[in-house]
C-alpha positions as CSV (number, residue, x, y, z in Angstrom):
1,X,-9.6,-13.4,-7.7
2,X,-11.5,-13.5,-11.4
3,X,-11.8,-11.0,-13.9
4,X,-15.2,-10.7,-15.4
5,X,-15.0,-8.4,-18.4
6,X,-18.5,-9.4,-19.9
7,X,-21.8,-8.0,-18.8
8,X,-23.2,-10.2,-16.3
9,X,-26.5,-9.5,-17.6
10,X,-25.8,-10.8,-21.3
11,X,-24.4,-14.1,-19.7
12,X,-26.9,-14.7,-17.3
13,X,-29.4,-15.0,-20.4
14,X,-27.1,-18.2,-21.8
15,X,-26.8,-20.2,-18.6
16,X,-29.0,-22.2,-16.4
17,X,-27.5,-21.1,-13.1
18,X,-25.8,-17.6,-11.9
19,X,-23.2,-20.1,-11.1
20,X,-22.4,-21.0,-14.2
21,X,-22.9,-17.1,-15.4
22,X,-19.6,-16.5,-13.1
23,X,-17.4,-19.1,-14.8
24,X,-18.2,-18.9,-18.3
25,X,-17.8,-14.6,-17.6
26,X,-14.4,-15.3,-16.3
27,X,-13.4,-18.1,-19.1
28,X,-14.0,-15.8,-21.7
29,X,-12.1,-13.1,-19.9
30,X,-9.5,-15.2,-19.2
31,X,-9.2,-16.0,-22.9
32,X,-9.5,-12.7,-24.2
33,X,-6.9,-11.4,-22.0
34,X,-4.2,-14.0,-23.4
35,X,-5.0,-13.2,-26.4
36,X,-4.8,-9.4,-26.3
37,X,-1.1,-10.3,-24.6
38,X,-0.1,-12.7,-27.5
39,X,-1.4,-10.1,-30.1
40,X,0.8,-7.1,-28.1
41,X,3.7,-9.5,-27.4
42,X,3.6,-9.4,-31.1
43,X,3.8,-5.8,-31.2
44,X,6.9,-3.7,-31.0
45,X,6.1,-0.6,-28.9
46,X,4.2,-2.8,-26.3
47,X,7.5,-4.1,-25.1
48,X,9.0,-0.8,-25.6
49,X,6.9,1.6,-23.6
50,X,8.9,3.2,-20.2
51,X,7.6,1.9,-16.9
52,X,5.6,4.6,-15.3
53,X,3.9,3.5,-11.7
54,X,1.5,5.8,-9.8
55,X,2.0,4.0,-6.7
56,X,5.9,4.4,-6.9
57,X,5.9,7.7,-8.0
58,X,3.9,8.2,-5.2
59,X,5.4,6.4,-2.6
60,X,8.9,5.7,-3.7
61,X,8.3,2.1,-3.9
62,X,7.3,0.1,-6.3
63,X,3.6,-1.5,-5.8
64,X,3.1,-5.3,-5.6
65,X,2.4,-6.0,-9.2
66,X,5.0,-3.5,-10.8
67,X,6.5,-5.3,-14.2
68,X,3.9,-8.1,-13.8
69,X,2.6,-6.4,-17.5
70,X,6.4,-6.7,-18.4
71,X,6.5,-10.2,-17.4
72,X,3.7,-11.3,-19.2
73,X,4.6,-9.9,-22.4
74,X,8.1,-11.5,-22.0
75,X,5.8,-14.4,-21.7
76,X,3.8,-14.1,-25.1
77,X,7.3,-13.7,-26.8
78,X,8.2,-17.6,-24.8
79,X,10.8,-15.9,-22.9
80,X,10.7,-17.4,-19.5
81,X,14.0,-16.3,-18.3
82,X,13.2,-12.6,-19.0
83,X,9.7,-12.9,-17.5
84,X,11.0,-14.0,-14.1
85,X,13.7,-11.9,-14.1
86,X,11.6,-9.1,-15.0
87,X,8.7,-10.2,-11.9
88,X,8.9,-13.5,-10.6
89,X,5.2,-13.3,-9.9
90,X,4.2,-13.3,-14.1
91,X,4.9,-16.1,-14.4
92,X,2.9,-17.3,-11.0
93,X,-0.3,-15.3,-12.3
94,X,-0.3,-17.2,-16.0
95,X,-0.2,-20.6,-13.9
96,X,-2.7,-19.4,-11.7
97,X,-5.2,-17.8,-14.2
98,X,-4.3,-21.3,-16.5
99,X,-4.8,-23.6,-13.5
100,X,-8.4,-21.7,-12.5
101,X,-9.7,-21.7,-16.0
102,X,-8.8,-25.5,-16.0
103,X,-10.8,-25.8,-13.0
104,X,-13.9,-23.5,-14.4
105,X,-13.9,-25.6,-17.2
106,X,-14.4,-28.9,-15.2
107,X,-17.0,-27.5,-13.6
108,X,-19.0,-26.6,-16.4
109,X,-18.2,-29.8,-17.5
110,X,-19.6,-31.0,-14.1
111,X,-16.3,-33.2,-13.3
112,X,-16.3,-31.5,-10.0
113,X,-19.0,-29.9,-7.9
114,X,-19.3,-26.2,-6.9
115,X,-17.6,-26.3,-3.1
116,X,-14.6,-28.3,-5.0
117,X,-14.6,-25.4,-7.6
118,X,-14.7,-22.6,-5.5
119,X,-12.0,-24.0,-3.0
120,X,-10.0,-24.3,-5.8
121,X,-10.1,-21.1,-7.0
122,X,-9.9,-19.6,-3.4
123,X,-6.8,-21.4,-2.4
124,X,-4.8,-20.5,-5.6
125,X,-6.1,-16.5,-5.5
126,X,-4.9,-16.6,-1.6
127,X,-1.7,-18.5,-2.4
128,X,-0.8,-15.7,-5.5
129,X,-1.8,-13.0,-3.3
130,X,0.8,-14.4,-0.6
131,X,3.1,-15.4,-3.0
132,X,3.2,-11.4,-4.4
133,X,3.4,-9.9,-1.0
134,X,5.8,-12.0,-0.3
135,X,8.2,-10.8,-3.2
136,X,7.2,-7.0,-3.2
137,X,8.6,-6.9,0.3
138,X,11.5,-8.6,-0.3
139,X,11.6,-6.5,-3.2
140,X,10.9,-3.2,-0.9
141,X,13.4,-4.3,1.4
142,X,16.2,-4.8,-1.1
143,X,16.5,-2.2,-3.3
């Protein structure tokens, strides 16, 4: 799991290998993302907006990441105990994006080589994946 916001093209002119392309795309992705969350934690009718879900409307049940946006923005306002009420897995997703971009980072830094760095990242995107399908069905089945 990364997000890549940036052109690939317009990285891929900065760095030596298409490697380090990936990781310095998602890096800045990664930060840009927490930043548009701290800036519309800040804001009043980010928090405020009613929860509309396609897939629930839909199907009657809410999807996987339902209130993970919710969560997060409890997060940017430091509210822990609102973000995991809200969806456990928020708080899951910040640790995992903050724990990847921690390993990105050391491999840029070449502190660890590329089969360490993508086993990293591949373990913690399976083990959030597991860890959301495993609440969205005890979710489903609950409610």
């Amino acid at each position: 799991m990364h997000i890549a916001l940036v052109p690939p093209s317009l990285i891929r002119k900065l760095c030596q290998s298409e490697s380090d392309a990936i990781h310095i795309n998602v890096l800045f992705s990664c930060a840009l993302l927490v930043s548009i969350f701290s800036w519309l934690g800040g804001l009043r009718f980010a928090t405020s907006l009613p929860h509309f879900c396609l897939f629930e409307h839909a199907l009657g049940i809410p999807c996987p990441g339902c209130d993970i946006t919710a969560a997060l923005l409890a997060l940017a306002h430091l509210d822990i105990n609102r973000s995991i009420s809200t969806q456990p897995c928020g708080v899951a997703l910040a640790s995992t994006v903050f724990i990847q971009s921690t390993i990105r980072g050391a491999y840029l830094l070449r502190l660890i080589n590329i089969q360490r760095t993508n086993q990293g990242v591949n373990a913690l995107s399976t083990a959030f994946t597991a860890l959301l399908m495993t609440f969205w069905i005890f979710r489903v089945f609950n409610q």
